[in-house]
N, C-alpha and C positions, 0 to 999 in steps of 0.2 A: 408579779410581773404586771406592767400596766400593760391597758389598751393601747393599741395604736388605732388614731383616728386618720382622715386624709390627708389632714395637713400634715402627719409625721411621715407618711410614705416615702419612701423617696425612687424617683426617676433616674434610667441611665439614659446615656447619651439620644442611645437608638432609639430609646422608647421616646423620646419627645421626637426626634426628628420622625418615627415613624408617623405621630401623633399631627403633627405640622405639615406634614408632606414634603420636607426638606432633606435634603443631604447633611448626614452625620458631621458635617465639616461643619456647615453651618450654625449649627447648635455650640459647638465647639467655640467658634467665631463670635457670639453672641456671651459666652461665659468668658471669655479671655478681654474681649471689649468691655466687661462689665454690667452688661447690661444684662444678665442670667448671673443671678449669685449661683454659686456652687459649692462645691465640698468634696475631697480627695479623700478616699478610705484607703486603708492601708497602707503597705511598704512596697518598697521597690521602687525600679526607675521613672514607673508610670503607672500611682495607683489608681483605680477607675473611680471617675467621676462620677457623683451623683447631686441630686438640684430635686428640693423639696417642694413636693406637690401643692404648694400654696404658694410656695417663691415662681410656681410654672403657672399657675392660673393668673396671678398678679401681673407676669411677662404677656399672655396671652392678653388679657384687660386692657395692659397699657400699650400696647403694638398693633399691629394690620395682620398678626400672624394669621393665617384664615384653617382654622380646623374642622 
């Protein structure tokens, strides 16, 4: 089994919007626009989203997000 370091982490929605001080939509808003890569695990009608802690720190770098 390998290491996970932090860039393999990964984030759900609530945890950045808790991070950001934003509403869960918002985060939502920012991955649908593109501008947050993300990634859907699993099946069903709506598997949860997750967005990789290096892809969050690089959104955070390049934006006004204020954390």
């Amino acid at each position: 089994m390998s290491k996970t370091t932090d860039t393999d982490t990964m984030l759900t929605v609530r945890q950045i919007a808790d991070e950001a001080n934003v509403h869960p939509q918002t985060v939502r808003r920012w991955i649908e626009g593109g501008e947050l890569p993300a990634s859907r695990f699993g099946s069903g009608p709506q598997p949860p989203i997750r967005v990789q802690m290096s892809d969050w720190a690089a959104f955070k770098s390049s934006s006004e997000v204020a954390t």
